[in-house]
N, C-alpha and C positions, 0 to 999 in steps of 0.2 A: 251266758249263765249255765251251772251246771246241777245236777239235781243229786242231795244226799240222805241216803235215809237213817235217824240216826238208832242207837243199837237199848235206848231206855226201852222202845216198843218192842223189844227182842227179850223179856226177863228168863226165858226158859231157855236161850237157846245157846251155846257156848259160841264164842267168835270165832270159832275155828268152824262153824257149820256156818253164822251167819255169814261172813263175806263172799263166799262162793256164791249163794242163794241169790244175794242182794243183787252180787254182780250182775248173774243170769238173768234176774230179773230186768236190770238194765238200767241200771243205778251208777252215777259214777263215780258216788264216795261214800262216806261212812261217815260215821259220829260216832263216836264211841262213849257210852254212861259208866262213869267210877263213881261204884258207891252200890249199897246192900241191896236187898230180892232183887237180885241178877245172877245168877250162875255166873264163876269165873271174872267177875265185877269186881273183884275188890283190889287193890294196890300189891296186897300180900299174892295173890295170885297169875302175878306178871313177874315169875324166875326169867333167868335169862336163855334157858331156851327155847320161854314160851314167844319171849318178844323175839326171839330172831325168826319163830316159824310163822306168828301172825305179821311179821314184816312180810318173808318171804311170800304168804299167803295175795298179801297186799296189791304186793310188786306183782305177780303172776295174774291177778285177778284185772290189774290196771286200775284197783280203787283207789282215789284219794284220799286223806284226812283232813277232811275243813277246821275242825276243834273237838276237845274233849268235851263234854258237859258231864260236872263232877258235884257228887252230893254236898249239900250244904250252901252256904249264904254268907253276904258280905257283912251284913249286922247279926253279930253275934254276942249277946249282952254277957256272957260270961264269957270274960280276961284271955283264962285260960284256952276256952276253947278255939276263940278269933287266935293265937299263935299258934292252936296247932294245925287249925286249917290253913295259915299262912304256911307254917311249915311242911304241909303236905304238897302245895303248889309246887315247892318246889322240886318234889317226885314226880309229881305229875309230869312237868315242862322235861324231865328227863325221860319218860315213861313215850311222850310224844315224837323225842325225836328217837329213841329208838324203834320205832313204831314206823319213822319215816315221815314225821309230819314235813312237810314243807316249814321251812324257816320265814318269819319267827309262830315258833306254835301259838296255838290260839287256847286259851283256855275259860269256860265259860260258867257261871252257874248263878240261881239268882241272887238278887240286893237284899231280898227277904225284909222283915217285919211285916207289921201290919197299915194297912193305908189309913185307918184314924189314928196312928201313931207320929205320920210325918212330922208334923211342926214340933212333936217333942223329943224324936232323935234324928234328925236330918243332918243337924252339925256332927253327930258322935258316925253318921254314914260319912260324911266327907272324909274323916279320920280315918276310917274304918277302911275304907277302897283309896287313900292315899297310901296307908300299909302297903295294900294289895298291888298298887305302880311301884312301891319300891322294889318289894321282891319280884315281881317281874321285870325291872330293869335289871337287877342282879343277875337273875337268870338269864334274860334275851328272851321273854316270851308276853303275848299280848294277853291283858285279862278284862276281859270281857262278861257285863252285870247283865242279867237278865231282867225285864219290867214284866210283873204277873198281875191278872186281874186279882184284888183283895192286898196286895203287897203292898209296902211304904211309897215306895216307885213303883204306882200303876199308869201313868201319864205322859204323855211327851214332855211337858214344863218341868215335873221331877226328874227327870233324865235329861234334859240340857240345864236345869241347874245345877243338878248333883255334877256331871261331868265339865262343866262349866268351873265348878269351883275348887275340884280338887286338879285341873287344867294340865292333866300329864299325859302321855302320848302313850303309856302303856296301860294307861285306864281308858276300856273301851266302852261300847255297845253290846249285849247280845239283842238281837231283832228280831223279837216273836211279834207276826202282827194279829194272833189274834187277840192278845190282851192289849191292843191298842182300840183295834173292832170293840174288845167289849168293853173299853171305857165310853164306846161313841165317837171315836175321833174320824172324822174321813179320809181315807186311806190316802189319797194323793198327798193331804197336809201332810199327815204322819210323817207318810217317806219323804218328803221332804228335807222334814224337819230335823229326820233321824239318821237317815244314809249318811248323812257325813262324819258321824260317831261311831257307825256302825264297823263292828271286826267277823260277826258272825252273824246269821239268820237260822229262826225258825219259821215253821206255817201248819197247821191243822187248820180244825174249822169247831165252829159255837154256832148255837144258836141262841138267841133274846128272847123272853118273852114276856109278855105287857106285864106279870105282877111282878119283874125285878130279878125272876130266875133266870138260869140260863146252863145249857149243856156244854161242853167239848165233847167235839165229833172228828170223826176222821175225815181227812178232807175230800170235800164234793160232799156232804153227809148235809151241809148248814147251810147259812145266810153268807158265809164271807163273798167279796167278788174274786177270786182269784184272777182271773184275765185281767182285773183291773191294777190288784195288787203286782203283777208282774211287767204291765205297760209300765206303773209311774217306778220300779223298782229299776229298770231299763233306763226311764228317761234320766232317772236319778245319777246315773252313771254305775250303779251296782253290775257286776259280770264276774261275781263270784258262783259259790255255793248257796241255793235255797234248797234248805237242809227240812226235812217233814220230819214231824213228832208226831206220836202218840201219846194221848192221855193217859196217866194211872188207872181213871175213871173208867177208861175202857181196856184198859193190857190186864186191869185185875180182875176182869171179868169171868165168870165159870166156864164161858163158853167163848172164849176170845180165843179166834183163829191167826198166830201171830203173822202167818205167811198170807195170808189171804189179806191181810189189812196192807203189807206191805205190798202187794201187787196193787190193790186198789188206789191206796193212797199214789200210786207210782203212775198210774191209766190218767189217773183227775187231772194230775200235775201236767201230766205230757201233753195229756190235752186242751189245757188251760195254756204253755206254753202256743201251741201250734194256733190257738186261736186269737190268743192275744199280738201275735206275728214275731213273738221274741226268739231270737236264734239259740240253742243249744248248743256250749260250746268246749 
């Protein structure tokens, strides 16, 4: 497996300073977030010779791209806006491989709604991310739904049936496991259950507490087991990208140190690696 940090927890910093940083740090890919309070984030800000210099940047640094993570969601109750996110997808998957992604790009963002909404749009979500396989078979790029704690899909069963039903090979997974931790699920089921759906991975950290609340933390900050999370993520057969996030909750903070979270988050991981005995690879 390899470790990526991705560029949401960077909102100040233009990608032409973060990749050098990240590399040095000792990071071996990137992630990149499209989409607003980001500097340099947005679609209109990728002329062509910004993408040949953040390529070259890329290539020089030895970072990969595991996937994008791009603003917005797969239930989208107004018409028009679900076509125009579908038609930005397909800038994106070009955005990617000028970018350098490894073929077929991965593109990812969440399912969105809300989770006491499931039983009354779960069929207009199957619609909805069957869209979202077409045009990424058009294109040749994978699209990959995120499960959020409070989302319609917060659960492993909403995520093998939603992907279950709409049964297409370009409708994938994204795998944050801490909104799986904070549904309650035990991390070895989860992976189980999910790694074979799965096109991308995230990981931060939460903690629970007895009246129902609960925080997003930067990872080693919470309760998650990562050592655990990364044996059964191994035994699962996963040997891609585990990709770290940072929370909004904490990157909008008055006093969020962007480079200092990325060093930490970057120590926990390696260290969690080296003791769970999984090879970086």
């Amino acid at each position: 497996m390899k470790i990526a940090y991705g560029t949401y927890a960077l909102p100040q910093m233009m990608l032409e300073d973060a990749f050098p940083a990240l590399a040095q740090i000792g990071y071996d890919g990137v992630e990149l977030f499209i989409g607003p309070r980001h500097v340099g984030a947005m679609l209109d800000d990728f002329d062509p010779a910004r993408r040949e210099q953040l390529r070259s940047i890329l290539e020089r640094t030895g970072l990969g791209l595991p996937a994008f993570m791009v603003y917005g969601s797969v239930y989208a109750p107004d018409r028009a806006a679900h076509l125009a996110n579908l038609e930005a997808m397909r800038l994106y998957a070009q955005l990617a491989r000028d970018l350098g992604m490894a073929e077929p790009p991965v593109l990812a963002c969440g399912f969105g709604g809300r989770a006491d909404e499931w039983d009354t749009i779960k069929e207009q979500m199957v619609e909805a991310l069957a869209d979202y396989a077409v045009v990424a078979e058009e294109e040749g790029f994978i699209f990959a739904g995120e499960a959020h704690s409070g989302a319609a899909v917060d659960r492993s069963e909403r995520v093998v049936w939603l992907l279950d039903e709409v049964n297409h090979p370009r409708a994938r997974f994204h795998f944050d496991i801490v909104h799986l931790f904070l549904a309650g699920e035990p991390i070895d089921e989860c992976v189980r259950t999910l790694v074979p759906y799965t096109a991308h991975t995230h990981i931060m950290d939460a903690r629970r507490y007895p009246d129902g609340s609960r925080d997003l933390l930067l990872l080693g900050d919470g309760d998650l087991d990562t050592v655990a999370y990364l044996r059964a993520m191994d035994e699962a057969g996963w040997d891609d990208f585990i990709t770290l996030e940072v929370s909004t909750l904490i990157w909008g903070r008055d006093d969020y140190d962007a480079m200092a979270a990325a060093r930490h988050s970057y120590e926990t991981l390696t260290r969690a690696f080296a003791e769970a005995g999984v090879a970086r690879t």
